[in-house]
C-alpha atoms as a printed R data frame, in Angstrom:
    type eleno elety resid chain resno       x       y       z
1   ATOM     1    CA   UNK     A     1  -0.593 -31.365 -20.183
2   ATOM     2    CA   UNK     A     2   1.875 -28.840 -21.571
3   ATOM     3    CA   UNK     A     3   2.096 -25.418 -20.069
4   ATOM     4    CA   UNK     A     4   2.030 -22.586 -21.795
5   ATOM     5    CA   UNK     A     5   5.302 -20.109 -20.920
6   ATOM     6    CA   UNK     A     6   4.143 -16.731 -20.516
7   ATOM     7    CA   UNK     A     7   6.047 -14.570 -22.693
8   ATOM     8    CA   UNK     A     8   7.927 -10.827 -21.579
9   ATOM     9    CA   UNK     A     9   6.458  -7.635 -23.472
10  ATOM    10    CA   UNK     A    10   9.935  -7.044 -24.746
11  ATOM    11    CA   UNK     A    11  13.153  -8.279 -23.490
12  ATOM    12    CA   UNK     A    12  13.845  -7.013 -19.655
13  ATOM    13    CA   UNK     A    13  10.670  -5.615 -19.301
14  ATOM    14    CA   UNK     A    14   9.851  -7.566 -15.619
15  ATOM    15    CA   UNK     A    15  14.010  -6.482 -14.708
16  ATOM    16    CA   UNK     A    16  12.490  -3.087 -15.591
17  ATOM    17    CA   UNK     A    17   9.337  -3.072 -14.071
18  ATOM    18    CA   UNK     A    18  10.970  -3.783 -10.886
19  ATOM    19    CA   UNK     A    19  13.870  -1.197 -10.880
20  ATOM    20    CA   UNK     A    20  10.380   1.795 -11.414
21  ATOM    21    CA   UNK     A    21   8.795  -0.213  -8.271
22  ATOM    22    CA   UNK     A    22  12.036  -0.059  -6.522
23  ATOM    23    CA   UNK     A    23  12.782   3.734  -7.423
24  ATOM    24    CA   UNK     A    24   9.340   4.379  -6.402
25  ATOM    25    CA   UNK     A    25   8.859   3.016  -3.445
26  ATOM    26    CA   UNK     A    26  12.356   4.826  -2.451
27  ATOM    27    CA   UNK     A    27  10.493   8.063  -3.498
28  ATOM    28    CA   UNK     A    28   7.852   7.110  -1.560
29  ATOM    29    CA   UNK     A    29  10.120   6.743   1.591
30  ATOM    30    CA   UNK     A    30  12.302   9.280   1.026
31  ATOM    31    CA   UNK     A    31   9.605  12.250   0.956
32  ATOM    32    CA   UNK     A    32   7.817  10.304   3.747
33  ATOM    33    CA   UNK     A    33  10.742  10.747   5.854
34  ATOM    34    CA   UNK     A    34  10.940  14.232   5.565
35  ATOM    35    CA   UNK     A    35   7.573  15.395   6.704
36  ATOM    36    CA   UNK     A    36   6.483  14.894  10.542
37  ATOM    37    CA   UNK     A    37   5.605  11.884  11.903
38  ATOM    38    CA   UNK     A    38   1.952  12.012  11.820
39  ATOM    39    CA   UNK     A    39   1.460  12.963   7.968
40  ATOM    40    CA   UNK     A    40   4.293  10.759   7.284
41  ATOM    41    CA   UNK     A    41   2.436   7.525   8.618
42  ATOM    42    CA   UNK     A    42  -0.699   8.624   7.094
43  ATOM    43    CA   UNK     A    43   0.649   9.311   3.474
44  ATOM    44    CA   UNK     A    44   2.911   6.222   3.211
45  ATOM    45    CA   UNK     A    45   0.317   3.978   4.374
46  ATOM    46    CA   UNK     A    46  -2.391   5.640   2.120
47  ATOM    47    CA   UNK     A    47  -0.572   5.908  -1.240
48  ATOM    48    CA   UNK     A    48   0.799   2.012  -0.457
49  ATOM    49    CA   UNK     A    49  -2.708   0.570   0.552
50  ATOM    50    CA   UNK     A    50  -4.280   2.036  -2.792
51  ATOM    51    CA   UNK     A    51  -1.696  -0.516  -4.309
52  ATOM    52    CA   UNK     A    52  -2.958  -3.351  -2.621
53  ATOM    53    CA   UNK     A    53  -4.903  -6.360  -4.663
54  ATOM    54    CA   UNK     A    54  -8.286  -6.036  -3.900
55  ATOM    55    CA   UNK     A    55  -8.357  -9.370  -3.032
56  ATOM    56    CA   UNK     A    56  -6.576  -8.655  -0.188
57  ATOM    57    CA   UNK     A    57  -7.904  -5.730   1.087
58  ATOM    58    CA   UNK     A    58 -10.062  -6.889   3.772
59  ATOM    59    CA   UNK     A    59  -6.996  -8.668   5.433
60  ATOM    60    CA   UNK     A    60  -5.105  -5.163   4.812
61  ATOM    61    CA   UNK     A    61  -8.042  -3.789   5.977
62  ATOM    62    CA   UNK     A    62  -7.923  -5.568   9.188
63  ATOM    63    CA   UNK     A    63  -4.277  -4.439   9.715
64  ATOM    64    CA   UNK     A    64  -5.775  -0.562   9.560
65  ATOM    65    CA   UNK     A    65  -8.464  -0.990  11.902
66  ATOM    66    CA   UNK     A    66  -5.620  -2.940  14.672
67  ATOM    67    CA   UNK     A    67  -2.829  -0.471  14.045
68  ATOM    68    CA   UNK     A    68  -4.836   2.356  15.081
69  ATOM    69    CA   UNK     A    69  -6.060   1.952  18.476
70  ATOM    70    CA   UNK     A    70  -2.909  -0.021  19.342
71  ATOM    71    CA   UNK     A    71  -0.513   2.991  17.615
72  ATOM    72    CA   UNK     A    72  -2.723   5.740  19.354
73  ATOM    73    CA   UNK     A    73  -2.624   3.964  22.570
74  ATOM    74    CA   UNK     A    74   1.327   3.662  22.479
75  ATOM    75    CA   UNK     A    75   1.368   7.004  21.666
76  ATOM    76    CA   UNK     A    76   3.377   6.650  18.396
77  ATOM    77    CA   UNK     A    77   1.687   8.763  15.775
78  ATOM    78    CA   UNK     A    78   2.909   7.568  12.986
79  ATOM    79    CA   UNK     A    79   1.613   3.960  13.598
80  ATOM    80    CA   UNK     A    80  -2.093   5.575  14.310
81  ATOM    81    CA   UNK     A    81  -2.445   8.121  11.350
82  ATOM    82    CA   UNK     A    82  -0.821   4.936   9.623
83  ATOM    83    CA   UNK     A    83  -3.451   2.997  10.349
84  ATOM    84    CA   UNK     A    84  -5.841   5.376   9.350
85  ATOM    85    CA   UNK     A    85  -4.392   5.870   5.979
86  ATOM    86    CA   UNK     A    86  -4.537   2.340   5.280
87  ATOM    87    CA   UNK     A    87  -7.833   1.748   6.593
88  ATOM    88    CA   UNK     A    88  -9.219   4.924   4.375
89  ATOM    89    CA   UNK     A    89  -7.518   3.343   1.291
90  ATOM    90    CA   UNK     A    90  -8.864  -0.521   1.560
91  ATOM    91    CA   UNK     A    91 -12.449   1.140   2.247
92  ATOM    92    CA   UNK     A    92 -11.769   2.905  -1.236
93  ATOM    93    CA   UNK     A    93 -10.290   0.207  -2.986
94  ATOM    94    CA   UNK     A    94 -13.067  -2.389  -1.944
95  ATOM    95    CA   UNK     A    95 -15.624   0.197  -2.842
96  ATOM    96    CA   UNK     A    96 -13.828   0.613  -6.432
97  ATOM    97    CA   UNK     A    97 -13.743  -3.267  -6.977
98  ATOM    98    CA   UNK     A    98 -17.346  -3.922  -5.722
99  ATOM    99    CA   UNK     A    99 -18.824  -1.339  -8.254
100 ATOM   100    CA   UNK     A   100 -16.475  -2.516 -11.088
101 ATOM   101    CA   UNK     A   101 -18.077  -6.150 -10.794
């Protein structure tokens, strides 16, 4: 069996796909780490987890629902309001998916 090769949109256009990923994430990171702890965790984690391929999700989902008792308990906000970011945005992205099938 031959295998078909998958060809780019236009020349470069995976090279510059990644460099807006990269640049965004850094955005991402760089106005997370300017706002306190607690709405820092939470935003990251939310705007990331919306990302996420709904296929994964409930495993991502999973990650939420651990980080948050276990960040709370440590007493590191950021790892709790993380944790509820990420949970809140798998719950939305599985509901999405389900009702799009």
């Amino acid at each position: 069996m031959e295998t078909k090769r998958v060809k780019e949109p236009f020349p470069g256009a995976y090279f510059l796909g990644l460099a807006i990923t990269l640049l965004l994430l850094y955005l991402v990171l760089a106005v997370g780490a300017s706002l306190p702890p607690a709405v820092a965790g939470f935003g990251v984690a939310f705007l990331l987890g919306l990302t996420v391929n709904p296929r994964y999700a409930p495993y991502f989902l999973a990650v939420g629902l651990f980080s948050i008792p276990v960040g709370f308990a440590a007493g590191e906000l950021q790892v709790g309001w993380g944790g509820v970011g990420l949970t809140l945005a798998e719950l939305i992205l599985l509901l999405f998916a389900r009702r799009k099938q």
